[in-house]
Each structure stands twice: as structure tokens, then as C-alpha cells.
C-alpha positions as MATLAB code, in Angstrom:
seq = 'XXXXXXXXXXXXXXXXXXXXXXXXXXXXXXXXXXXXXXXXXXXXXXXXXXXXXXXXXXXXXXXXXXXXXXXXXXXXXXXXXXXXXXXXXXXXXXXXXXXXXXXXXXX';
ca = [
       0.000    0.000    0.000;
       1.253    3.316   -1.059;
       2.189    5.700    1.945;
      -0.495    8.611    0.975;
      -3.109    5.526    1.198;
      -1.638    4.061    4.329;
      -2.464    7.681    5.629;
      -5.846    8.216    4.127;
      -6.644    4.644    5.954;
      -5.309    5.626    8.960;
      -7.315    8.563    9.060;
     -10.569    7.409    8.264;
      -9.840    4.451   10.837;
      -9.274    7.540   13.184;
     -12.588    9.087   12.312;
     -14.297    5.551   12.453;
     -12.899    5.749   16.148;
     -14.893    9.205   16.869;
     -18.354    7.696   15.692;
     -18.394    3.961   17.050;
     -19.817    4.922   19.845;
     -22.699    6.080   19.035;
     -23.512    2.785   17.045;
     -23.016    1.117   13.736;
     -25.840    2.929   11.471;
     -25.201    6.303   13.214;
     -21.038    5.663   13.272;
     -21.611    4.460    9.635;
     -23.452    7.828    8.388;
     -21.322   10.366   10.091;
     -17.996    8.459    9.179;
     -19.630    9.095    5.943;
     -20.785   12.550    6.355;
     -17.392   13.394    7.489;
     -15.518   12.065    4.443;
     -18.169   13.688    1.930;
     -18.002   17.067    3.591;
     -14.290   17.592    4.537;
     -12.044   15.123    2.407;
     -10.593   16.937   -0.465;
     -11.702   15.211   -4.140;
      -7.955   14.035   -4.515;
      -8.276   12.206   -1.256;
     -12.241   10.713   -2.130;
     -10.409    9.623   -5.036;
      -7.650    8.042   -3.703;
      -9.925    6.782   -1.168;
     -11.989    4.981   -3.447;
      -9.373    3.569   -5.745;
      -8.066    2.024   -2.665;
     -11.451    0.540   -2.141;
     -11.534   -0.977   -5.416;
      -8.645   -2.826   -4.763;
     -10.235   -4.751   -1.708;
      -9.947   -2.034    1.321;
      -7.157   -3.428    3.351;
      -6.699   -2.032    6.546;
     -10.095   -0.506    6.485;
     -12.226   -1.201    9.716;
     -15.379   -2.468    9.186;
     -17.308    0.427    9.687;
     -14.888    2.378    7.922;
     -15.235    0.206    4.941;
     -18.709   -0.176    5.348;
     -19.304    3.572    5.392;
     -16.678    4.524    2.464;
     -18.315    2.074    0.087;
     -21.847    3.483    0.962;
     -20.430    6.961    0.380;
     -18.466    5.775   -2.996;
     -22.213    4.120   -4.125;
     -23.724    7.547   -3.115;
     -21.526   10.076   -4.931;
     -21.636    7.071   -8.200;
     -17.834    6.796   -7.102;
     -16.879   10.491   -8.224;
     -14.814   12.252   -5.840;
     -16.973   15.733   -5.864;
     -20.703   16.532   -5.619;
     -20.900   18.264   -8.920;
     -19.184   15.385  -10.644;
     -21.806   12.763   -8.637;
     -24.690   15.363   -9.273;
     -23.788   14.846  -12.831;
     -24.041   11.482  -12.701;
     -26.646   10.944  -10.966;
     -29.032   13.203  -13.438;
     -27.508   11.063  -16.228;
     -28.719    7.912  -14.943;
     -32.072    9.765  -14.245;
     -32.330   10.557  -17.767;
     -31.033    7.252  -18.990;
     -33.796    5.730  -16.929;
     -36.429    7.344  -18.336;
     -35.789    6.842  -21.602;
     -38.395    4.114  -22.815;
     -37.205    0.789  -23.969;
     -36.759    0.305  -27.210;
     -39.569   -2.317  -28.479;
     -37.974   -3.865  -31.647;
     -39.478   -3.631  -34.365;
     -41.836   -6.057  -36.080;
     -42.601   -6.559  -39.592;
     -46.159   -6.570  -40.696;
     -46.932   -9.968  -42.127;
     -49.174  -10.171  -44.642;
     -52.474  -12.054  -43.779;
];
């Protein structure tokens, strides 16, 4: 693991220390909140890569609260970027399906 990574880990295992306390769903959400609001988008990024290669040294809630936060932002490391996103799979979704088309036969 890269050093910068070893350091993002450590601190988000730091801020997973904060929140236990208070419980898993509530440490979850503000270990989260925390990331979203005060990480820089170099560090979400990095953050997330390191997720996609498996975590490692992540603790659970830590994991468990970065991947909910990578599914959240559509694993873009700032709001605009996952705001973007988000209204592009809006708009993909509401696109209707396209019915093939069928070929009159004759009768």
C-alpha cells in the first residue's frame, strides 16, 4: 500500500474511532458525512481507488461507510461530478425501452 493511502486509511480508521460509539448505522453515516463534507476530491479519489482494490486495513465500519459513500456520490470524488451522474442515470432511466421492431406480415 502506497504511503499517501496508508495515511488516508489511517485517518478514516481515526474518524471511524470518533463515531463507534454512538452505534453502527449512526457511526456508519457520520464516518460518511465526514468524508463527503471535509475530504478533499484528490483524497475521495484516492480513497476509493483504494477501495476498489479490496480495502485493506479498512475497519469495518470504515469500509462499510466509504463504500456506501463511494455508491452515493456514483464513485466520483466531488458533488458536482456525482450530481452529474446521478441526473444522467435519471435521464437514462427514463428513456423508454426500445420495443424492436416487427414486420407486418401479410395475412
Amino acid at each position: 500500500m502506497h504511503s499517501n493511502t496508508q495515511t488516508l486509511v489511517r485517518m478514516a480508521n481515526d474518524i471511524e474511532k470518533f463515531f463507534k460509539v454512538q452505534g453502527e448505522e449512526r457511526a456508519i453515516a457520520g464516518i460518511s458525512d465526514h468524508v463527503k463534507k471535509f475530504w478533499e476530491p484528490r483524497m475521495k479519489a484516492q480513497i476509493f481507488a483504494h477501495l476498489d482494490e479490496g480495502g485493506a486495513g479498512l475497519e469495518p465500519l470504515t469500509l462499510k461507510a466509504l463504500q456506501r459513500l463511494k455508491a452515493a456520490m456514483h464513485g466520483k470524488s466531488t458533488m458536482a461530478e456525482a450530481k452529474a451522474a446521478a441526473a444522467a442515470e435519471a435521464k437514462q432511466a427514463e428513456r423508454p425501452a426500445q420495443q424492436p421492431k416487427v414486420k407486418a406480415g401479410k395475412r
